[in-house]
Backbone as a ProteinNet text record, in pm:
[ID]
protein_1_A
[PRIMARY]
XXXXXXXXXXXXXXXXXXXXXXXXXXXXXXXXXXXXXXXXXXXXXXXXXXXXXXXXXXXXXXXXXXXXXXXXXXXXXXXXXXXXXXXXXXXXXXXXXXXXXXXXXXXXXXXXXXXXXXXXXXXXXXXXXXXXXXXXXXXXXXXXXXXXXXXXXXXXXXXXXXXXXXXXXXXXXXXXXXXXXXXXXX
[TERTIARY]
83.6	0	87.4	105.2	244.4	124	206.5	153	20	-35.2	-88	-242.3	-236.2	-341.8	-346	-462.5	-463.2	-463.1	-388.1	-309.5	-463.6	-487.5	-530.5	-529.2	-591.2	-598.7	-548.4	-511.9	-471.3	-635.7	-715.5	-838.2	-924.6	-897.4	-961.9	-833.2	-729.2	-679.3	-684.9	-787.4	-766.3	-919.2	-1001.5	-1088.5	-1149.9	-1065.4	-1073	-943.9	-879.3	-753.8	-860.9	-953	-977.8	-1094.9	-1160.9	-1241.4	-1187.4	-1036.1	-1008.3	-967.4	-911	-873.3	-1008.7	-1076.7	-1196.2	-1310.2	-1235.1	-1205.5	-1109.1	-1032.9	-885.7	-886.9	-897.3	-883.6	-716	-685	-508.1	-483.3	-429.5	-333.9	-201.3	-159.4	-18.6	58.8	0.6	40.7	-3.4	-113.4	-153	-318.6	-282.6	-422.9	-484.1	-623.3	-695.5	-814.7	-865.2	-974.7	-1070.9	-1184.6	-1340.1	-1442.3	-1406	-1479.3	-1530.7	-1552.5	-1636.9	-1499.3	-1554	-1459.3	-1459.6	-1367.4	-1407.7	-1488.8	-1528.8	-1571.3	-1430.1	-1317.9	-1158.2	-1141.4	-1162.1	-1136.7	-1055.2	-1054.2	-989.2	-1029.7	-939.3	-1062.9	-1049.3	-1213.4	-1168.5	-1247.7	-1236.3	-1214.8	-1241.8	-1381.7	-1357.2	-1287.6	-1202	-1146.1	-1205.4	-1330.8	-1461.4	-1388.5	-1250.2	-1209.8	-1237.2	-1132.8	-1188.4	-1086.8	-1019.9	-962.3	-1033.9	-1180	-1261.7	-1248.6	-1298.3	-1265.6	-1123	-1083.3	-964.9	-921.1	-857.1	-773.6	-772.5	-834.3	-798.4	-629.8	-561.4	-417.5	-361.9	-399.9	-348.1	-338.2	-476	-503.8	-441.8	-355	-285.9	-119.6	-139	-6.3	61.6	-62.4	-57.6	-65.6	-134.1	-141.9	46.2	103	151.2	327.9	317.2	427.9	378.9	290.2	229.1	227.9	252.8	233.8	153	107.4	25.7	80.4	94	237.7	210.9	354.3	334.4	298.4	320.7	249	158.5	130.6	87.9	129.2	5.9	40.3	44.8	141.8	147.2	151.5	77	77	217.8	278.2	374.2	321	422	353.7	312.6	328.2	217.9	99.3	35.3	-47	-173.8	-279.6	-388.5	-477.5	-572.1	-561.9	-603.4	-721.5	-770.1	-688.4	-490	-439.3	-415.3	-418.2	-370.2	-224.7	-139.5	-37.3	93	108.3	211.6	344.7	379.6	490.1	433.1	363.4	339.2	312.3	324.3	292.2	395.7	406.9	550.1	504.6	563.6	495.8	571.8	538.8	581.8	507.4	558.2	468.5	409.1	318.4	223.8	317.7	383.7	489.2	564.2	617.3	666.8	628.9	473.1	332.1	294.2	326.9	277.9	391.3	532	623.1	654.8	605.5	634.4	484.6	401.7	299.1	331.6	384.5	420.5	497	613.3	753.5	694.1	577.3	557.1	460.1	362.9	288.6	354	526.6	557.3	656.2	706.6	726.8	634.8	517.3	402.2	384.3	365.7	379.3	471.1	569.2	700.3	709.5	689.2	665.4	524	383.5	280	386.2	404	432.5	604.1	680.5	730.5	662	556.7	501.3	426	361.7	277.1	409.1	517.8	599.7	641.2	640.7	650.3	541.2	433.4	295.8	297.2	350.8	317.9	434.7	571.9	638.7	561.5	525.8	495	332.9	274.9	183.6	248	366.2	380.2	470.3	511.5	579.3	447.6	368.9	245	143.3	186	184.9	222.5	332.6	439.3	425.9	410.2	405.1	265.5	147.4	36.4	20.2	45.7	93.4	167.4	298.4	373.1	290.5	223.4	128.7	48.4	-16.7	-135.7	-96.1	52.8	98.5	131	194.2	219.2	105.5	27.5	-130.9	-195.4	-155.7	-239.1	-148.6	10.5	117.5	61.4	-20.6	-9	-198.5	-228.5	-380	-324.4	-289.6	-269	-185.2	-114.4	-29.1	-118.9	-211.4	-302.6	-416	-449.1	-535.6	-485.2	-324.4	-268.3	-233.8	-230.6	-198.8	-328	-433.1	-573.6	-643.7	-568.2	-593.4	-530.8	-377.4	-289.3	-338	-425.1	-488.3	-580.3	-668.4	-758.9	-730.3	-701.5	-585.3	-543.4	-472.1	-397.8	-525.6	-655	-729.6	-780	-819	-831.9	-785.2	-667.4	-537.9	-555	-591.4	-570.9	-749.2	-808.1	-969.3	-925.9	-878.7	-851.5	-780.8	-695.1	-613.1	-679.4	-761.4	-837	-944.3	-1016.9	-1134.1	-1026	-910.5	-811.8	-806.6	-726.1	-767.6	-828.3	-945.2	-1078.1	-1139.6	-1094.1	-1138.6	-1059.5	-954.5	-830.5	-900.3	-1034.7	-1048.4	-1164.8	-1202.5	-1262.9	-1190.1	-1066.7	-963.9	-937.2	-865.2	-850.6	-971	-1079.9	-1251.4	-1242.4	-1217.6	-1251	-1128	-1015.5	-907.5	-870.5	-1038.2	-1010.5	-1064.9	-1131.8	-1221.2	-1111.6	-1017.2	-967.1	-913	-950.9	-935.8	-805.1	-737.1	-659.5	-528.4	-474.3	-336	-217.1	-173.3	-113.1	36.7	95	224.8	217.6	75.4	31.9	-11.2	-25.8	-101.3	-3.8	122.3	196.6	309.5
-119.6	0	124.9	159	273.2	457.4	519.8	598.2	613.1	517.7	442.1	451.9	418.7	433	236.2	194.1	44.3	86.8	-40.8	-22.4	-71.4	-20.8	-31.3	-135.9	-259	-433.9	-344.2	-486.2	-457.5	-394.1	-530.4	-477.1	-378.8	-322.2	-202.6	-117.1	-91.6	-0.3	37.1	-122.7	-110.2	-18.4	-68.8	-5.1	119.4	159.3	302.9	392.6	350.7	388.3	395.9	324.6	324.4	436.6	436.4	505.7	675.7	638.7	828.9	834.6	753.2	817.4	864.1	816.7	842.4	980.4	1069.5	1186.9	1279.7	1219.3	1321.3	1346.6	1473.8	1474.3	1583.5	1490.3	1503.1	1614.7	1691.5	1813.2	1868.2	1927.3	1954.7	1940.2	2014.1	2014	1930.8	2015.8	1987	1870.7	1782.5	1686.5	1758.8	1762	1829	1728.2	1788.2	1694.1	1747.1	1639.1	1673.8	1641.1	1547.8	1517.3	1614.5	1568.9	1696.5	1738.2	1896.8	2006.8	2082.6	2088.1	2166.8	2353.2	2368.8	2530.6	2656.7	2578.2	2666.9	2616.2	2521.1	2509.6	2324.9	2255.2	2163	2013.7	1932.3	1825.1	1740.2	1665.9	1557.5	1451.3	1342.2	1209	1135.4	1051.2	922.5	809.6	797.6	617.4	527.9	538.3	459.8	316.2	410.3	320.6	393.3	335.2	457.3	567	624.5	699.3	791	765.1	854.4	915	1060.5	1173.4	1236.5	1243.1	1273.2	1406	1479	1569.5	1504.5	1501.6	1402.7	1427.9	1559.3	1568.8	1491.9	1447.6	1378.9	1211.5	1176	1045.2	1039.1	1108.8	1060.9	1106.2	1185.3	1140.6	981.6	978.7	776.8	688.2	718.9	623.9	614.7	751.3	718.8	712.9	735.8	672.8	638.4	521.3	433.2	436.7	568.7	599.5	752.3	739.7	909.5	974.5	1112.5	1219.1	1221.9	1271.4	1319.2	1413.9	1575.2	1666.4	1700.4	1866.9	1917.7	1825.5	1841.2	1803.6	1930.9	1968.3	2092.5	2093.8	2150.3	2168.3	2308.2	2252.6	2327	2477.4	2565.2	2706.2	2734.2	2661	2707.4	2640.2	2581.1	2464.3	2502.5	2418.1	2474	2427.5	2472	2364.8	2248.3	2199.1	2095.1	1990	2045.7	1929.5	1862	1686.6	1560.2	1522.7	1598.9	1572.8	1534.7	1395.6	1385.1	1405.9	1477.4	1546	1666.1	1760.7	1864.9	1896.9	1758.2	1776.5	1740	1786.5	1777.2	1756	1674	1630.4	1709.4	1872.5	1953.9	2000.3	2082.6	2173.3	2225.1	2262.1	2374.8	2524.1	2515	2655.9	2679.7	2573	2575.6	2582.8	2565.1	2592.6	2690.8	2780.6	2929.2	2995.5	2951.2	3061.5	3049.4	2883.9	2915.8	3008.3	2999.9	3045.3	3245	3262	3412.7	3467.8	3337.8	3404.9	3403.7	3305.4	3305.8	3431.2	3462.1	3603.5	3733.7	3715.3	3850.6	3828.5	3747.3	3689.1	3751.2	3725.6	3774.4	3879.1	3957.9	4104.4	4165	4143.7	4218.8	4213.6	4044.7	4025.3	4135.9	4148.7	4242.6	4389.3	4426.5	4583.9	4578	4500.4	4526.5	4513.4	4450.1	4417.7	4565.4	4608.8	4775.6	4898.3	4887.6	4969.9	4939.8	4802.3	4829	4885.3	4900.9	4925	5054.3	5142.3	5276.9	5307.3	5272.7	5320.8	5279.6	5212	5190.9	5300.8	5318.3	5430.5	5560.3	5588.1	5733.2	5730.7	5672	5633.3	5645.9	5569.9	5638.5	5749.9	5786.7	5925.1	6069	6015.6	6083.3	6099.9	5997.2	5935.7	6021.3	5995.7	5981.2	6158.4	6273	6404.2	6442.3	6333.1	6404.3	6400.1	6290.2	6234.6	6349.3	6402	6529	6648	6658.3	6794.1	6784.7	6662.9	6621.2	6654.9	6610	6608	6794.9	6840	6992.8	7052	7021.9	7060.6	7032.9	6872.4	6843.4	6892.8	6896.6	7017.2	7135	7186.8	7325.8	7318.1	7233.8	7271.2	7206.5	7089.8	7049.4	7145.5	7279.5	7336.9	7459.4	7531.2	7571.2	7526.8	7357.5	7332.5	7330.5	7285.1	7285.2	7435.1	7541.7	7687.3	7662.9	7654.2	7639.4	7516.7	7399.3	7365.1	7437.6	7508.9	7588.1	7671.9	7758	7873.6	7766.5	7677.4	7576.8	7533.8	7528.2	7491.6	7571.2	7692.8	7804.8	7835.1	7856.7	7884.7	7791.8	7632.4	7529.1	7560.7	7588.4	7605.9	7715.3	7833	7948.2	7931.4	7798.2	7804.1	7697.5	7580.8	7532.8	7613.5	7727.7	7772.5	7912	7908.1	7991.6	7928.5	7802	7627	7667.3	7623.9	7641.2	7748.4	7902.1	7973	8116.1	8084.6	8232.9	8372.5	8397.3	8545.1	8565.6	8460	8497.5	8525.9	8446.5	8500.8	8662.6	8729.9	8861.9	8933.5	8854.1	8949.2	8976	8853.9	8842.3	8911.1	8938.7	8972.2	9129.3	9185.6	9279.4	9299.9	9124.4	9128.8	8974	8904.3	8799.1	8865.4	8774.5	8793.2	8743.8	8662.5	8542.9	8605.5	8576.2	8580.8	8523.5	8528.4	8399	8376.6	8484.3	8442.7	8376.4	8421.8	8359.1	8169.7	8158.7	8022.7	7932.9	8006.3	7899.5	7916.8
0	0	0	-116.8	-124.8	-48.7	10.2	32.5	136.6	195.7	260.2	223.6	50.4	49.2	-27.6	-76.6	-132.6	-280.7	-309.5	-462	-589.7	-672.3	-785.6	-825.1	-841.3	-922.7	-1060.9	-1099	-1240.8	-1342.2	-1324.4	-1348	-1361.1	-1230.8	-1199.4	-1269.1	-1300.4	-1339.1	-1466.8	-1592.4	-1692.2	-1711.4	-1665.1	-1637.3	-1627.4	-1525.1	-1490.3	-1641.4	-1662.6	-1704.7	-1900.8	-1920.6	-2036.2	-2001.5	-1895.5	-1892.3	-1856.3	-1790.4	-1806.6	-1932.9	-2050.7	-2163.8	-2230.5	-2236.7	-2276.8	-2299.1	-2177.2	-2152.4	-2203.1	-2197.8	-2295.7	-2438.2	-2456.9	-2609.2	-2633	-2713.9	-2715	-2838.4	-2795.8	-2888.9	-2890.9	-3008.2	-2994.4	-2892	-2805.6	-2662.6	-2504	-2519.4	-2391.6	-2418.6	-2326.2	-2302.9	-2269.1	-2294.1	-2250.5	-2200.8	-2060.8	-2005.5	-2026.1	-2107.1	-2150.3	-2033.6	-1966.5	-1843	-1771.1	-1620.9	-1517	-1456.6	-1441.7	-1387.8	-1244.8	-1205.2	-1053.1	-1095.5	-1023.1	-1044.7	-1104.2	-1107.5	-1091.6	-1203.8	-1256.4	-1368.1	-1427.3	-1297.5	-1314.5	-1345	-1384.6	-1430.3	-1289.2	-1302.3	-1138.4	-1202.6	-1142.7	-1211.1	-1080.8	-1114.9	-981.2	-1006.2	-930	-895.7	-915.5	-826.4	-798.6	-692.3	-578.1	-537.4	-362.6	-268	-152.7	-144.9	-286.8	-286.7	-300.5	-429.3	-425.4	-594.6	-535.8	-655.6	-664.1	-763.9	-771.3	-838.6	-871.5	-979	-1105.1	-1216.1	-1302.2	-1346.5	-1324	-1330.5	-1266.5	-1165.7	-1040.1	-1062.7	-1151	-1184	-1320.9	-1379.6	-1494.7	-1434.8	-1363.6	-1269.5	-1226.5	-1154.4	-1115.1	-1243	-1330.6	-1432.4	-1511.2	-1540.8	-1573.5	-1481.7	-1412.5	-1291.6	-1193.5	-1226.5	-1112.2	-970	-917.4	-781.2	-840.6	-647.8	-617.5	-622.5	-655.3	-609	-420.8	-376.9	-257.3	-253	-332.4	-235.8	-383.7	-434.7	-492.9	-663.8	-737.1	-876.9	-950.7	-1024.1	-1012.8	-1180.9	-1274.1	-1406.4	-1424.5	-1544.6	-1613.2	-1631.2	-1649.3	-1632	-1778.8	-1873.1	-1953.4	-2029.6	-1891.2	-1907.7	-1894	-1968.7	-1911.8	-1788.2	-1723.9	-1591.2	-1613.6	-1713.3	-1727.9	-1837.5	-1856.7	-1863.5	-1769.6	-1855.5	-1830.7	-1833.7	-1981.7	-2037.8	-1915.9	-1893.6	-1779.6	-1802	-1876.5	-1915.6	-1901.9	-1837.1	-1825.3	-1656.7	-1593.6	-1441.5	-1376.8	-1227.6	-1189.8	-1013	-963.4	-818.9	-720.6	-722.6	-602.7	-492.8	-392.5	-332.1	-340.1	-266.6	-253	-303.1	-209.4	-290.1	-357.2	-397.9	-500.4	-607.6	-653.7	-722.3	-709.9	-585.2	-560.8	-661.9	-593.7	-647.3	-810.4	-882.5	-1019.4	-1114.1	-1028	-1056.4	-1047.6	-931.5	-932.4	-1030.9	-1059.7	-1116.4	-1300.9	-1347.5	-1444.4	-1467.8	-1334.3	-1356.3	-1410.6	-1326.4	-1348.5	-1457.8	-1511	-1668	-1839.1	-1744.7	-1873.2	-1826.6	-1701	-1703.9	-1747.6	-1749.1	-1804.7	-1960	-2032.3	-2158.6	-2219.5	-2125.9	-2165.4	-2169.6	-2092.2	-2071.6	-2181.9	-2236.6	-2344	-2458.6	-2490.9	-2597.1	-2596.1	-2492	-2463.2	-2537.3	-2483.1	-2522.1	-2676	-2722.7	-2874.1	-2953.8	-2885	-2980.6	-2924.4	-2849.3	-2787.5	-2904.9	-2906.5	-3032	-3178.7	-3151.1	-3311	-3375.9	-3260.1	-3235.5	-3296.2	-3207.9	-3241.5	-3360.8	-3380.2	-3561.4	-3674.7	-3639.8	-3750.6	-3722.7	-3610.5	-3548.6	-3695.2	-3613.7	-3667.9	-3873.5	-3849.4	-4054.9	-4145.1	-4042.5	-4075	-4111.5	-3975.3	-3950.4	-4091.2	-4115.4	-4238.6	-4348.4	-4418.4	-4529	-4487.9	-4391.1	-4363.7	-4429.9	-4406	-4429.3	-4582.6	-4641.9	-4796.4	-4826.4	-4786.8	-4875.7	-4894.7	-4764.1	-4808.6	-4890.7	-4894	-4943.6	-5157.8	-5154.8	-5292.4	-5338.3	-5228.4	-5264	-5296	-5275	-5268.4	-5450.7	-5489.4	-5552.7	-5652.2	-5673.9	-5774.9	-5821.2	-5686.1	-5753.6	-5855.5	-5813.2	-5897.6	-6006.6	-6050.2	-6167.2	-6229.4	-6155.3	-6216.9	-6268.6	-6220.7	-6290.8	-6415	-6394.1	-6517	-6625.7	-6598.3	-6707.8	-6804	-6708.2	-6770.3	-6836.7	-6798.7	-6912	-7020	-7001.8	-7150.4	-7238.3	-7189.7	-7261.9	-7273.3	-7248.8	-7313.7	-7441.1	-7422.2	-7501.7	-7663.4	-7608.7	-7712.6	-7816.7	-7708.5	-7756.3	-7896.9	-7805	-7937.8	-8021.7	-8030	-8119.4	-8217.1	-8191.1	-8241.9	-8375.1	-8275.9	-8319.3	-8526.1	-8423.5	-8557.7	-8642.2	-8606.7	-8697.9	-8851	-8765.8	-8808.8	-8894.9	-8814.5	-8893.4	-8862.5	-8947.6	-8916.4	-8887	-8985	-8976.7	-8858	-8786.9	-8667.2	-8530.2	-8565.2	-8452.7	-8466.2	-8570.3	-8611.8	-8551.6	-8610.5	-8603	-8416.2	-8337.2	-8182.3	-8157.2	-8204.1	-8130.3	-8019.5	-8059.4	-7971.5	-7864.8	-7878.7	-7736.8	-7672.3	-7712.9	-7623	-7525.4	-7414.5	-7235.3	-7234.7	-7302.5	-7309.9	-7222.1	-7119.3	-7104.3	-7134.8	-7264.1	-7339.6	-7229.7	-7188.9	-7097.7	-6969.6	-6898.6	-6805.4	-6808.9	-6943.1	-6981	-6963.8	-7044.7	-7039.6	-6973
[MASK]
++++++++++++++++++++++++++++++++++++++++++++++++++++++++++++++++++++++++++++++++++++++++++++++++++++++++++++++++++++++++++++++++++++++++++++++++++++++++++++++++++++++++++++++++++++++++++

C-alpha cells in the first residue's frame, strides 16, 4: 500500500484507465480533459475506489508513474488547468506551485508591458508618418489646384487656337475682345 493508500488491481486499473482516456482529447500540446470540472477550472475524475474523486491531473499522474504524487500536482507554467499531459505535471509543493505560478505572472507582465511599449512606439511612428502624409497632402492640394488653374488657361489657349484652326479670320474678327493671357497660360 504505497503511500498508505490500497493499490489499484490490475483490473480495476484497466478499467478506470480506459475510462479516463476516454475523456482526454489530445493536442499539440496539452491533453486536454473533456470530463467533469471543478468550479476553478480543473478536471476531477472518480477512482470509484476509496480513494474517491480525484484531480484528473493527479489520476494521470498515477497512471503514468504508477504511484500518487506526494504533495501538490502541479501543471507546467504554460499549461492549461484541465491538462492531463504527464509530461506537463511535476509532483511539487504547494509553494513551489505558488512561487512558479508568481515568477511566471511577473514573466508575462514584463513580456505584456514590453510588448505595450513596442505598440506605444509603433503608435507614435504612424503618429508621426500619418501628420507628415497630412501635411504632404495639403502641401499636394494646394499645388493640384494651382496646376488645375494652369490647365484651364492651356485649354483656353488650345480652344482658341483650335477655333483659328478652323477659322483664321474669326480670330482677327474676336481679337479685340480675347481675355486670353497667353504668358500667363503657359
Amino acid at each position: 500500500m504505497p503511500n498508505g493508500d490500497s493499490m489499484l488491481s490490475q483490473k480495476t486499473l484497466f478499467t478506470q484507465e480506459e475510462r479516463f482516456w476516454s475523456y482526454v482529447e489530445k493536442t499539440k500540446t496539452c491533453w486536454l480533459w473533456r470530463g467533469s470540472r471543478t468550479k476553478d477550472g480543473y478536471g476531477q475524475f472518480s477512482t470509484r475506489t476509496d480513494r474517491g474523486t480525484v484531480g484528473a491531473h493527479v489520476f494521470s499522474f498515477y497512471l503514468h508513474h504508477r504511484r500518487w504524487p506526494t504533495g501538490d500536482t502541479c501543471h507546467s507554467r504554460d499549461c492549461a488547468r484541465n491538462c492531463v499531459n504527464p509530461y506537463h505535471l511535476d509532483d511539487g509543493s504547494h509553494a513551489k506551485n505558488m512561487r512558479e505560478i508568481y515568477e511566471h505572472r511577473r514573466e508575462r507582465e514584463q513580456l505584456a508591458a514590453k510588448q505595450i511599449a513596442d505598440l506605444e512606439n509603433q503608435i507614435t511612428s504612424l503618429k508621426f508618418a500619418v501628420g507628415f502624409l497630412d501635411n504632404e497632402s495639403n502641401f499636394l492640394d494646394q499645388e493640384n489646384q494651382r496646376l488645375e488653374k494652369k490647365n484651364e488657361r492651356l485649354r483656353d489657349v488650345i480652344d482658341a487656337l483650335i477655333q483659328y484652326i478652323r477659322d483664321p479670320r474669326r480670330l482677327l474678327h474676336d481679337q479685340d475682345h480675347c481675355s486670353l493671357d497667353h504668358d500667363a497660360a503657359l
